[in-house]
PLY file of the C-alpha trace (Angstrom):
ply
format ascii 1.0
element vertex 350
property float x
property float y
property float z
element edge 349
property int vertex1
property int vertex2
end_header
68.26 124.15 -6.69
70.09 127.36 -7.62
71.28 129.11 -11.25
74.68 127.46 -9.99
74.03 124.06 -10.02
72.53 124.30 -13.14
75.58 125.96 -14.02
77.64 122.94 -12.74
75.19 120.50 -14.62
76.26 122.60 -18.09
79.64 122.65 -17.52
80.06 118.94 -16.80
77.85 117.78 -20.03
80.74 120.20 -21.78
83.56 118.48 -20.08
82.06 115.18 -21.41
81.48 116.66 -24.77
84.69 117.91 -25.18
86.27 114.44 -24.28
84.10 113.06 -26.96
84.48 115.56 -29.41
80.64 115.83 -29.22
80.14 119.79 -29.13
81.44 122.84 -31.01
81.82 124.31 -27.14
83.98 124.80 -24.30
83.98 126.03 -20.32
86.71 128.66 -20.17
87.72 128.76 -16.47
89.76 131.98 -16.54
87.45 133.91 -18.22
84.38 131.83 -16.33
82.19 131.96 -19.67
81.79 129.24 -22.66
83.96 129.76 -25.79
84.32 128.02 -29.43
86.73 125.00 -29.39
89.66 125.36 -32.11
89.29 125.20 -35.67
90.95 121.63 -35.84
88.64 120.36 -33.06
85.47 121.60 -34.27
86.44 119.84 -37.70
86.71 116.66 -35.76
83.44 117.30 -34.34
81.79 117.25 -37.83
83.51 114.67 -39.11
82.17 112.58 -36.19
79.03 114.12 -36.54
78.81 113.33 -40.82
80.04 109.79 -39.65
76.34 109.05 -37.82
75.10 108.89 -41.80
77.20 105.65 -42.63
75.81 104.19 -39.70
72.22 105.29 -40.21
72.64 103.85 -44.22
74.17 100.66 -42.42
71.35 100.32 -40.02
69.01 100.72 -43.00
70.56 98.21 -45.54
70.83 95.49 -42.31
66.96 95.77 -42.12
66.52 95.68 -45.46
68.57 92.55 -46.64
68.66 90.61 -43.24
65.79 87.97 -42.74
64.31 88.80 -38.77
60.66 88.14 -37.22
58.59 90.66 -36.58
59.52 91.38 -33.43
63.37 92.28 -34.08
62.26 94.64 -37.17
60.04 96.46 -34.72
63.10 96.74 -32.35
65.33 97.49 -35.66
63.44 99.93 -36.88
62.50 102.10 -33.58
66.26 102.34 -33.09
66.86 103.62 -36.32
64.07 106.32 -35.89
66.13 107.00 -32.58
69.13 107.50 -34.57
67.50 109.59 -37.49
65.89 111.68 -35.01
68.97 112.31 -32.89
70.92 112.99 -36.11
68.55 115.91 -37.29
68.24 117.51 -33.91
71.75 117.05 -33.55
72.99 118.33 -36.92
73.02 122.23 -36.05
76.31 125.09 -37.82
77.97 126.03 -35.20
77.05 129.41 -33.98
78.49 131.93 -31.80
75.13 133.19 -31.33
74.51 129.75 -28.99
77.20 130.15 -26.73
76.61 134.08 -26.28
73.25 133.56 -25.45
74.14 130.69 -22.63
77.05 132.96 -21.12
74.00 136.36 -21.15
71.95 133.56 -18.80
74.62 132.95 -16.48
76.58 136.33 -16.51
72.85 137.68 -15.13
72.16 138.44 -11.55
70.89 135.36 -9.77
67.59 134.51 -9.69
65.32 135.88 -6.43
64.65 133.02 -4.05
61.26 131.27 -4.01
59.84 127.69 -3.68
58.46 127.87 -7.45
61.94 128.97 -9.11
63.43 126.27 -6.96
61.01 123.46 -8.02
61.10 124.90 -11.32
65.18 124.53 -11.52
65.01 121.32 -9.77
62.94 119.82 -12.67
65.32 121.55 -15.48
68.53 119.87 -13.66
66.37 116.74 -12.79
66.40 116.17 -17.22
69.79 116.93 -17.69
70.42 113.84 -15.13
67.98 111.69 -16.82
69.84 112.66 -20.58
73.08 111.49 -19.51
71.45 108.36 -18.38
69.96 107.57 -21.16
73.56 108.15 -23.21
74.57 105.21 -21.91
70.98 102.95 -21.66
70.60 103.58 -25.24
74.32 103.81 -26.33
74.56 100.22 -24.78
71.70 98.37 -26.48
73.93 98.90 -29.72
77.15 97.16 -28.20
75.02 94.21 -26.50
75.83 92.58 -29.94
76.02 89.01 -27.82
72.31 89.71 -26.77
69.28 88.30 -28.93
67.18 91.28 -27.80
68.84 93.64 -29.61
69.29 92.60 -33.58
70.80 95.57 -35.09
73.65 95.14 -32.87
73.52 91.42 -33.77
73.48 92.31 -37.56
76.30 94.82 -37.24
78.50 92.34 -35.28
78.31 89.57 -38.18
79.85 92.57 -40.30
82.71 93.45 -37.55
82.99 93.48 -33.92
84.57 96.91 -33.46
81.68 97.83 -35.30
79.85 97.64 -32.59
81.78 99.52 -30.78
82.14 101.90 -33.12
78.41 102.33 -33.35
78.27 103.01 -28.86
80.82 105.70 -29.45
79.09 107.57 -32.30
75.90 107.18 -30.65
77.09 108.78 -27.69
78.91 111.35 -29.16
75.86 112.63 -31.06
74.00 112.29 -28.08
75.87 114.25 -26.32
75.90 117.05 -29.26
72.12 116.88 -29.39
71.69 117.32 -25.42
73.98 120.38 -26.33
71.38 121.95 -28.47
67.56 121.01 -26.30
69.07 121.39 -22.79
71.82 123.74 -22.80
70.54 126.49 -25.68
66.59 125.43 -25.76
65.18 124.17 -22.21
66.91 126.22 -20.18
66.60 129.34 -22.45
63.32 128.89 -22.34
62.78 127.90 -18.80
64.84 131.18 -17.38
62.92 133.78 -20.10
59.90 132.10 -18.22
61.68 133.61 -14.43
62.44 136.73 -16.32
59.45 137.65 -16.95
58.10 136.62 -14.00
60.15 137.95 -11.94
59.96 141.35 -13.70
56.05 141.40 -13.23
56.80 140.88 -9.71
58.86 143.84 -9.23
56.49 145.66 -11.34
53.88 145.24 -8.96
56.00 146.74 -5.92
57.37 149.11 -8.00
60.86 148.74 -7.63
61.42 148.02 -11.70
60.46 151.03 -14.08
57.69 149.47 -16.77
60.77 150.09 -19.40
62.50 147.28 -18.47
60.32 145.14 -19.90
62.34 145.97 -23.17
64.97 144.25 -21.61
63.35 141.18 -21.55
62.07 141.44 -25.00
66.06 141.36 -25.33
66.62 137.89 -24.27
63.34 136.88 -25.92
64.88 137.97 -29.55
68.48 136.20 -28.34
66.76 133.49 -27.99
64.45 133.26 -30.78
67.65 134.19 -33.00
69.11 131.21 -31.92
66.04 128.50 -31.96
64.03 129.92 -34.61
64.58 128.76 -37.18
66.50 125.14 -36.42
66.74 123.82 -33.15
62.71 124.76 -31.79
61.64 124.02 -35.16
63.13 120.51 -35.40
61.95 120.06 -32.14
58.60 120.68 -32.73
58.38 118.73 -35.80
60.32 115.67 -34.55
60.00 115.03 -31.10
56.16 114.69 -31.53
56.31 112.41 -34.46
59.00 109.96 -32.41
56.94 110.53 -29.28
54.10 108.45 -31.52
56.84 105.54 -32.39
57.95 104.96 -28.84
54.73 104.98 -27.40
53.46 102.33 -29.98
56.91 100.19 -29.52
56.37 100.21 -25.88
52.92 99.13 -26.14
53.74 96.10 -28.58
57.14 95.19 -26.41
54.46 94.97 -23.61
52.23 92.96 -25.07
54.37 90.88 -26.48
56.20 90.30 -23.12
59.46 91.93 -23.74
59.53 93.58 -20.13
63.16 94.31 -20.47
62.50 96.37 -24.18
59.07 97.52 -22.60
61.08 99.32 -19.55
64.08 100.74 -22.05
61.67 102.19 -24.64
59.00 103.19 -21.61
62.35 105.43 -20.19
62.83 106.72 -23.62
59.04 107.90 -23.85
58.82 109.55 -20.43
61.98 111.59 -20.97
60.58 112.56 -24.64
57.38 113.42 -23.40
58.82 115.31 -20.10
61.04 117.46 -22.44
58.10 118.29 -24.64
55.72 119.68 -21.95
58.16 121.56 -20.64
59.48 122.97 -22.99
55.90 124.05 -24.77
54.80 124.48 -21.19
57.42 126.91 -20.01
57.04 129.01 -23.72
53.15 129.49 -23.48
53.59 130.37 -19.79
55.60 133.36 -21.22
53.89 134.02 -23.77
50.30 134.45 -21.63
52.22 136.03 -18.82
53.33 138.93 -20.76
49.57 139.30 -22.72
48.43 139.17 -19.14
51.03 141.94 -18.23
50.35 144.75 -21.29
46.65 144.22 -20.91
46.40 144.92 -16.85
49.24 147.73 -17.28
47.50 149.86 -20.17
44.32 150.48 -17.90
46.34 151.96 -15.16
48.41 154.84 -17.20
47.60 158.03 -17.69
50.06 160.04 -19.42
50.53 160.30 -22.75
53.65 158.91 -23.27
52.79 156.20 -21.21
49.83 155.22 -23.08
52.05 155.02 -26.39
54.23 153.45 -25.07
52.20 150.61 -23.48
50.48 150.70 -26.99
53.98 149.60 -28.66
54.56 146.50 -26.33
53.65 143.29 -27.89
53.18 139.89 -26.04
56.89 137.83 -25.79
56.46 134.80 -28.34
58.67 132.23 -28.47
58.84 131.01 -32.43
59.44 127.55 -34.33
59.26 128.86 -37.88
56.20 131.06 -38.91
54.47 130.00 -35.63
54.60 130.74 -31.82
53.89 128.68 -28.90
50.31 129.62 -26.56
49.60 128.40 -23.08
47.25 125.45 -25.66
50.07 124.08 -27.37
51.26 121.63 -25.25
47.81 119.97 -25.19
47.68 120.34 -28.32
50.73 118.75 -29.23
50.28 115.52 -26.62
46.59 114.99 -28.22
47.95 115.02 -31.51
50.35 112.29 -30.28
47.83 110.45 -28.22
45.82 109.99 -31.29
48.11 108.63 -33.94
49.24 106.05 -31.43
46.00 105.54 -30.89
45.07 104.92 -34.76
48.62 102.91 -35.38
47.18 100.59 -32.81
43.70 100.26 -34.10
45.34 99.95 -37.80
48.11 97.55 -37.11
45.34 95.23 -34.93
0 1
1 2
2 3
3 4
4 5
5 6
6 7
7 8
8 9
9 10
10 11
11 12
12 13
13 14
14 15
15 16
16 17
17 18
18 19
19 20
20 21
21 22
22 23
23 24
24 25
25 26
26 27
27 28
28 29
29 30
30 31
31 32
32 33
33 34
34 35
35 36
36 37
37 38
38 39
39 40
40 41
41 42
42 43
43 44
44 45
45 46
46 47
47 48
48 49
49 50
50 51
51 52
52 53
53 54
54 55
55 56
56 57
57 58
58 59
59 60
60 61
61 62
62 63
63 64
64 65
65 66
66 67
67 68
68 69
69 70
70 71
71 72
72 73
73 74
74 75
75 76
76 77
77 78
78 79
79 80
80 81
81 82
82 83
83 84
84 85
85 86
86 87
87 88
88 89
89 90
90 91
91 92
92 93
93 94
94 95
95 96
96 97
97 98
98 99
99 100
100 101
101 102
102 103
103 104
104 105
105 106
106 107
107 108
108 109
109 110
110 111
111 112
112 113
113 114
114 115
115 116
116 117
117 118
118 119
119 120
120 121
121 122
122 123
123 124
124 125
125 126
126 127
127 128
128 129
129 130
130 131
131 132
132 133
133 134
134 135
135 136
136 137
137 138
138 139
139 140
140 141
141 142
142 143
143 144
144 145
145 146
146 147
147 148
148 149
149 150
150 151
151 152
152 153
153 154
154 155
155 156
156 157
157 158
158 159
159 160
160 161
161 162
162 163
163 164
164 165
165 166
166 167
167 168
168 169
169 170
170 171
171 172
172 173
173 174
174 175
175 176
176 177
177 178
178 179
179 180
180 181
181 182
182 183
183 184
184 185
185 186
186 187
187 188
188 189
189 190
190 191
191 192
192 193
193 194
194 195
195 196
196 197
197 198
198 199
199 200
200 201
201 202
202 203
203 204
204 205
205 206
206 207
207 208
208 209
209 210
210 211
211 212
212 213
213 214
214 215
215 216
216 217
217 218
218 219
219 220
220 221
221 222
222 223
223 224
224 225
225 226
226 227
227 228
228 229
229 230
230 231
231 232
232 233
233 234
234 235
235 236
236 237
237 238
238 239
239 240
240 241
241 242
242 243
243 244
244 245
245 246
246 247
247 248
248 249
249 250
250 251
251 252
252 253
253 254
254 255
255 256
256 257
257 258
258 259
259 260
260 261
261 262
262 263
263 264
264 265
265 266
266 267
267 268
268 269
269 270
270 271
271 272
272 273
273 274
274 275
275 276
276 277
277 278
278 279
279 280
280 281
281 282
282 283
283 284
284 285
285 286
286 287
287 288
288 289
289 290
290 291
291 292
292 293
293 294
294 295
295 296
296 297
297 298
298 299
299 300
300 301
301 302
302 303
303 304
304 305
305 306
306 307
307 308
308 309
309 310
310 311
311 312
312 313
313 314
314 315
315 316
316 317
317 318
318 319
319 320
320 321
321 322
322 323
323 324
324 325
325 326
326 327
327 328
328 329
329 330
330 331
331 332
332 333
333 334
334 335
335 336
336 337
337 338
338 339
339 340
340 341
341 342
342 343
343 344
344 345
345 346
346 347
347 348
348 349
């Protein structure tokens, strides 16, 4: 797989975006780059996106004033995590910033050819595939209103059928807004500052690139940490592992309580969770201990002067979530953490 066809996978998660009024983005064909959408179209994106809180409050006062067995307040209240969750990842200003950052990614010349870039690509387009799948697995549990399985959709249908309706199209369109923000701006950011500086440690070593241009990749590393910094990476970080713990316990109860259908649906929602969070952590240590790698072998080797200063002033690339940074560890780190809590949920609920 090639920069293009993640290009094509990015453009058609706009197209469906835009039909939805899901994202604050469009593909501009003549000018080949993403642009804003209008003023009156991004306000209908917010509205949209404000109307997920009426739903959440209605998914909360069903639970809370509807009698249901243990079972269906499980189910209840896993899909209201999902919706919480996909509301606070989702709920981002829209920034310029975003869509100048995707447009410096695929302005850039195209990535060298190689098996690992490929494979590595091939994974990245492989989760935008399995997002848009689960729009519609997840979207759809909340419009099976007919099915037992799913109670909140049962619940919302005794207050009105297009209700339910309602709540597939909201759900997808905030979906879709979310996917915007951890595929689009964070996963691939992060996955193709991960080629930069690979492939710039390459060309180091046959000495085709000058040692300078590493301060062009510190570039894209402070484009993107402009843009994740502070919201999206730092949401992520906080979230993702916390509903990574719910899932996994859901999926563990739907199993042993013979609920193969929930077991598979939830077991889906896990793997793609957990996928996108090594990945993502993955990919950010990787640059992060391939640059410290980098500055340490490169300051033995000069001689001059200004070289040495120079190689003094470089500083490892870090990709940030708040105060912190992300080390080759931290995925580990982060799936024990999660491992553990399910782990003690289990033991505590038994």
């Amino acid at each position: 797989m090639t920069k293009l066809s993640i290009l094509s996978r990015v453009k058609h998660h706009l197209k469906l975006g835009n039909f939805i009024f899901g994202v604050p983005a469009k593909w501009d064909k003549s000018e080949g780059k993403m642009i804003s959408i209008s003023e009156s179209k991004e306000k209908i994106v917010k509205a949209f996106t404000d109307l997920n809180i009426l739903f959440i409050i209605a998914r909360i006062w069903t639970m809370l004033t509807k009698e249901a067995s243990l079972l269906e307040r499980i189910v209840g209240n896993t899909l209201t995590s999902l919706a919480v969750v996909d509301f606070l990842l989702g709920y981002n200003p829209s920034d310029h910033a975003h869509m100048q950052f995707v447009n410096c990614i695929f302005s850039s010349e195209d990535i060298e050819p190689g098996k690992q870039w490929a494979t590595v690509l091939t994974v990245l387009g492989f989760f935008f595939d399995v997002i848009e799948v689960g729009y519609y697995v997840i979207g759809a549990s909340h419009a099976m209103h007919s099915n037992d399985t799913f109670p909140m959709s049962t619940w919302t249908a005794q207050l009105n059928p297009l209700l339910v309706r309602g709540e597939f199209l909201i759900f997808l369109q905030l979906s879709v807004c979310t996917a915007y923000y951890l595929l689009t701006v964070l996963l691939t950011g992060v996955t193709f500052l991960w080629i930069e500086i690979e492939t710039f440690i390459k060309r180091c070593k046959t000495e085709i690139f000058d040692q300078a241009e590493y301060r062009k990749v510190q570039v894209f590393e402070k484009l993107l940490n402009s843009c994740i910094r502070e919201s999206i990476f730092l949401k992520v970080a906080l979230l993702v592992p916390a509903f990574q713990v719910i899932i996994l316990y859901v999926t563990i109860k739907m199993s042993h309580a013979h609920q193969y259908f929930l077991t598979m649906a939830f077991l889906y929602v896990y793997l793609g969770s957990i996928g996108f969070t090594v990945l993502t952590f993955s990919a950010a240590g990787k640059v992060y201990a391939a640059s410290q790698d980098w500055i340490a072998k490169s300051k033995t080797g000069e001689r001059k002067k200004y070289g040495r200063k120079f190689h003094y002033s470089l500083i490892p690339l870090r990709l940030q979530f708040g105060r912190n940074f992300v080390e080759p560890l931290t995925p580990l780190v982060v799936q024990e953490f999660c491992i553990r809590q399910t782990i003690s949920f289990l033991l505590v609920t038994n």
